[in-house]
C-alpha positions as MATLAB code, in Angstrom:
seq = 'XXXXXXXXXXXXXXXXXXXXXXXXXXXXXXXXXXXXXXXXXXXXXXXXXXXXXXXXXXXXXXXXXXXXXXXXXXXXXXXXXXXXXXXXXXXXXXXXXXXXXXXXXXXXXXXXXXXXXXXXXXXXXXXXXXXXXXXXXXXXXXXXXXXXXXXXXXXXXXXXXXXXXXXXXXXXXXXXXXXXXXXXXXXXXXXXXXXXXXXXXXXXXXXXXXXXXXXXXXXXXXXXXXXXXXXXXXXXXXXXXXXXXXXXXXXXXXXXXXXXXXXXXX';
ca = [
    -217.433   15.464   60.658;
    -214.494   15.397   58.258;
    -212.090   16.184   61.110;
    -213.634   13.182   62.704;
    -213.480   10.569   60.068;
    -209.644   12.340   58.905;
    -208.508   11.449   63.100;
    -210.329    8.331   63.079;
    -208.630    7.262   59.437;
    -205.200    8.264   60.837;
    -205.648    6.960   64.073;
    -206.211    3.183   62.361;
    -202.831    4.128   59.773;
    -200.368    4.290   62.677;
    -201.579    1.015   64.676;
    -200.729   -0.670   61.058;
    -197.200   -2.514   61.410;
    -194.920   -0.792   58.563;
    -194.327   -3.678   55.733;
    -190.578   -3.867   54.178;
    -190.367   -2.594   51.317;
    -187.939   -4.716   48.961;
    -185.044   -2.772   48.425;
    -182.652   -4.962   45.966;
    -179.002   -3.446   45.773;
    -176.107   -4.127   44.219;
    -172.849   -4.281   45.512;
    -169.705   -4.353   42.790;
    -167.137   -6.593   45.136;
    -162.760   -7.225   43.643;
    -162.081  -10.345   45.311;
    -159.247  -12.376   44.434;
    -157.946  -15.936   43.381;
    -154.255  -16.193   44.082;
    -152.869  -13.380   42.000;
    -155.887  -13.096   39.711;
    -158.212  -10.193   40.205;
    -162.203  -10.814   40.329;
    -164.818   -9.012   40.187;
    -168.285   -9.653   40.890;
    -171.641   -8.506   42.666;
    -173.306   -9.142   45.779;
    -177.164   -8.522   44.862;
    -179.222   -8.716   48.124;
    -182.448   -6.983   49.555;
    -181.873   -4.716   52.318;
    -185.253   -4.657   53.577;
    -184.372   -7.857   55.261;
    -182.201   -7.883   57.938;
    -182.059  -11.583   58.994;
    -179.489  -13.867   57.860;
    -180.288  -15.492   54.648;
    -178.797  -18.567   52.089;
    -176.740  -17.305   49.618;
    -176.340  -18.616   46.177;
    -173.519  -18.460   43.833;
    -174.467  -17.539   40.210;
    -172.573  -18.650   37.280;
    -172.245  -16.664   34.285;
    -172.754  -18.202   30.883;
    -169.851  -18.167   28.292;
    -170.354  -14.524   27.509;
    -169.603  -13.371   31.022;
    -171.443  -11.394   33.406;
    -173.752   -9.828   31.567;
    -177.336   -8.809   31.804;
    -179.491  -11.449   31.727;
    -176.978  -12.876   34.962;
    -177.728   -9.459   36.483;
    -181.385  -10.054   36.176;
    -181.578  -13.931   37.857;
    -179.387  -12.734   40.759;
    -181.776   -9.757   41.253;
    -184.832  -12.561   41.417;
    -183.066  -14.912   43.405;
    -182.694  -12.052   45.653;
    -185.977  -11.153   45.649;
    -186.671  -14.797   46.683;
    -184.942  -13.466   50.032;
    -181.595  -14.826   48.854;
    -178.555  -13.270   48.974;
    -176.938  -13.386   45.396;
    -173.617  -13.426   44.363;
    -172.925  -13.548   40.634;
    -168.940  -14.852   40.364;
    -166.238  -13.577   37.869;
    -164.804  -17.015   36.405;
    -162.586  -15.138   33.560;
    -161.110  -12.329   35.770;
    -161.335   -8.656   35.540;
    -164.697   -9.140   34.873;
    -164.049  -10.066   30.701;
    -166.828  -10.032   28.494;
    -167.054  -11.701   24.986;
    -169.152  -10.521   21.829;
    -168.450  -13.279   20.081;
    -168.729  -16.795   20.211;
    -164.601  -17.205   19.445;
    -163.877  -14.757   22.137;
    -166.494  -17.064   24.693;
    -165.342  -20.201   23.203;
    -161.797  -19.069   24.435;
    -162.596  -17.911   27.731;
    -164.742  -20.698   29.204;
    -162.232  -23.226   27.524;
    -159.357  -21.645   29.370;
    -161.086  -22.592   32.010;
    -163.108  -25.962   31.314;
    -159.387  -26.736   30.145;
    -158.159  -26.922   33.819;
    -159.865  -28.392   36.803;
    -157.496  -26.632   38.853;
    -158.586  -23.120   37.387;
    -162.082  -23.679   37.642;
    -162.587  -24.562   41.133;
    -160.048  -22.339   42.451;
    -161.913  -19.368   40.732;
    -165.508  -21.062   41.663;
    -163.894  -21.586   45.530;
    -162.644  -18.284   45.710;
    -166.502  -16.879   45.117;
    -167.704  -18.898   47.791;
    -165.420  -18.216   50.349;
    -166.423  -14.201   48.987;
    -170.485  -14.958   49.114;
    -169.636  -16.668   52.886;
    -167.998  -13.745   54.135;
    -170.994  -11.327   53.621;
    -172.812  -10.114   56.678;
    -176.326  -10.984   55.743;
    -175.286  -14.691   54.508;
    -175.972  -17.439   56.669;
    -172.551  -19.188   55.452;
    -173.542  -22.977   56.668;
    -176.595  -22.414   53.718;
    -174.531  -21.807   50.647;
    -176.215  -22.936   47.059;
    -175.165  -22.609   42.956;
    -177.017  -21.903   39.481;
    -175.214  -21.907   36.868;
    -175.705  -21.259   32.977;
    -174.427  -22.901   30.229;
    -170.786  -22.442   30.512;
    -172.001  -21.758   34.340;
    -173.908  -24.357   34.712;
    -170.808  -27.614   33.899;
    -168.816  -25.559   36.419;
    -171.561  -25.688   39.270;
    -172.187  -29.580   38.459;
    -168.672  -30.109   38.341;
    -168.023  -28.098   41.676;
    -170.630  -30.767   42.979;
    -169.705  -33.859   41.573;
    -165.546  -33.024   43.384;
    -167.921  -32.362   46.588;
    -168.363  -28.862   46.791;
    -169.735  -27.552   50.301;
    -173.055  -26.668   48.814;
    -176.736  -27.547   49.713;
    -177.866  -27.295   46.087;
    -176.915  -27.059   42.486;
    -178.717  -25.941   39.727;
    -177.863  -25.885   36.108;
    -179.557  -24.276   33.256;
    -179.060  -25.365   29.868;
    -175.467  -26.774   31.017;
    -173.181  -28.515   29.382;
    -172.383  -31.874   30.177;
    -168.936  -31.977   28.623;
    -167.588  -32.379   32.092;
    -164.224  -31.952   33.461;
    -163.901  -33.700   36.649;
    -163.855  -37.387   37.588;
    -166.221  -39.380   38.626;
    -167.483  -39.003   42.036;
    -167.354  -41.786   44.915;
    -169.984  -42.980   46.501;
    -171.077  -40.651   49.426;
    -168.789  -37.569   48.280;
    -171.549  -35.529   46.548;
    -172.619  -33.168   49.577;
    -175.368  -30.951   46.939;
    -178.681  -32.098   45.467;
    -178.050  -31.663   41.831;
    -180.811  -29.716   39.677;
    -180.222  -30.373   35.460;
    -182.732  -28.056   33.233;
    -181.996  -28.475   29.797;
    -183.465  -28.092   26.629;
    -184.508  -31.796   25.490;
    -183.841  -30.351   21.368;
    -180.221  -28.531   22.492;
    -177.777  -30.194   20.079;
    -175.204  -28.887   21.910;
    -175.370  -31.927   24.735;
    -175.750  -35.283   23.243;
    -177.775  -38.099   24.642;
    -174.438  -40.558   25.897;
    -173.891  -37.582   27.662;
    -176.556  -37.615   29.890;
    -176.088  -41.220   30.217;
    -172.622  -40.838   31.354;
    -173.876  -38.224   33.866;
    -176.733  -40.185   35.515;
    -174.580  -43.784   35.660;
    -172.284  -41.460   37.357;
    -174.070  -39.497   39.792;
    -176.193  -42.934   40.730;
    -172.860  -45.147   41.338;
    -172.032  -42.207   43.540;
    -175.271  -42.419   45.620;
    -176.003  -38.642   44.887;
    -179.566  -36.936   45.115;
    -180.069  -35.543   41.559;
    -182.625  -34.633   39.435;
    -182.785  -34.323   35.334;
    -185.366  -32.392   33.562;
    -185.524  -31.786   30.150;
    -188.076  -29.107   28.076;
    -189.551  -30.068   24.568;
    -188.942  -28.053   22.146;
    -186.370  -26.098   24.217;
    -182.767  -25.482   22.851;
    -179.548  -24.103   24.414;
    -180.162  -20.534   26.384;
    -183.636  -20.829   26.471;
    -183.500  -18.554   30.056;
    -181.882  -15.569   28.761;
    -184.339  -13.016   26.265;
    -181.550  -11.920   23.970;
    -180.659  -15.791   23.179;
    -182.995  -15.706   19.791;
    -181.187  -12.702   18.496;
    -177.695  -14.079   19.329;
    -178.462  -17.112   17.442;
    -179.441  -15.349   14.282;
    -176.599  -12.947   14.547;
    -174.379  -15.877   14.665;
    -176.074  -18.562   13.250;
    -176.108  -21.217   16.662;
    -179.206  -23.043   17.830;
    -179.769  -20.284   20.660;
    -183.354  -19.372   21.708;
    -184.976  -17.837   24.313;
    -188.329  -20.307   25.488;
    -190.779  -18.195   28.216;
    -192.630  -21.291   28.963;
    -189.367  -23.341   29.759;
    -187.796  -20.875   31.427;
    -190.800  -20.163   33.725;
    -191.154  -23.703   34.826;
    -187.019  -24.332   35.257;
    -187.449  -20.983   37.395;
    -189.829  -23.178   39.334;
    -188.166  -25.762   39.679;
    -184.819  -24.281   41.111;
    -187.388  -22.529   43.406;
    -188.420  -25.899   44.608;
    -184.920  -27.275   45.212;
    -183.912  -24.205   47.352;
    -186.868  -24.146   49.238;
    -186.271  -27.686   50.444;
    -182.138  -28.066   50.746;
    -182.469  -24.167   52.785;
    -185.744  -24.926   54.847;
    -184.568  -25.381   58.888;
];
């Protein structure tokens, strides 16, 4: 009888289609920008094998670090393919906020060097086999997230933006009406003193003399780096208005979930 039932049990397993198990790797890639060296990471599930969107991700001012490891793993898991971009070179790192004030100014400081280094990720992101390249998106954070609205506000070939906490201390001029190809995601902290409130007016007169498709959403309570979980203890080590907020960052998740769904969906 147990024979029977073992056959009969075994018999239903192997008419069961096998389900993909998600299999999220990640690939260290040196790309370069003119005579600059790069390096970055293509983060992508290999339990799909279909062409996907791919998404640039923009580090914050301290450079690739974990917490950009971890959102390209779940926008990968989303069935993404990730790419997080090197914007200081040789992959630099900072410790310190004087160290990452220097490196994202040297490049905030010049247009030029910004979306030359944010192009040359692109064109690295497009040229990956499982990447649909005519469905190419951004996030970015903080530092990350002026250069992605920037990138879209010179017209960028990009479906979507998103920008996380960003700064709105922008560098590039103001866009003409019809030239914004992205639809632009902001997710800030409505208590981050670190972007002031002419700022956002600036933005939006901007963006709506331009005729763009953008969205502003701001979190109570929520200050500057509220996505990343070692935000509160950076901000006590050195004293800045940085904290980590689970509730905001679960419904800004949601939100740049939303706007991919729709600017990817055939």
């Amino acid at each position: 009888m147990k024979t029977k039932l073992l056959g009969a049990l075994l018999a239903i397993l192997l008419t069961v289609p096998a389900v993909a198990v998600a299999a999220i790797t990640e690939t260290p890639v040196t790309y370069k920008d003119g005579d600059t060296a790069l390096s970055g990471f293509v983060v992508v599930d290999t339990a799909k094998k279909a062409q996907r969107p791919g998404i640039i991700v923009v580090h914050e001012w301290w450079g690739i670090t974990k917490h950009m490891h971890n959102e390209a793993r779940r926008l990968a898991r989303q069935g993404y393919v990730a790419f997080i971009a090197d914007m200081y070179g040789d992959a630099k790192t900072a410790d310190n906020p004087t160290d990452a004030g220097a490196l994202s100014g040297s490049v905030m400081k010049n247009p030029q060097v910004m979306e030359s280094r944010f192009n040359a990720a692109r064109t690295e992101l497009a040229k990956q086999p499982a990447v649909d390249a005519s469905r190419i998106g951004a996030v970015g954070y903080c530092f990350g997230g002026a250069v992605v609205l920037n990138m879209a506000r010179a017209g960028a070939d990009l479906a979507g933006v998103a920008g996380f906490h960003a700064s709105l201390g922008l560098n590039t001029p103001a866009p003409a009406a019809g030239t914004v190809k992205a639809k632009i995601l902001v997710l800030n902290g409505a208590d981050d003193p670190f972007i002031k409130k002419e700022q956002y007016v600036q933005f939006e007169s901007d963006l709506k003399a331009a005729k763009a498709d953008f969205n502003v959403i701001t979190y109570p309570g929520a200050v500057h780096a509220f996505t990343n979980p070692e935000a509160t203890a950076l901000g006590k080590k050195f004293n800045l208005p940085l904290r980590y907020d689970a509730k905001a960052n679960k419904a800004s998740e949601a939100e740049a979930t939303k706007l991919f769904a729709e600017v990817f969906k055939k």
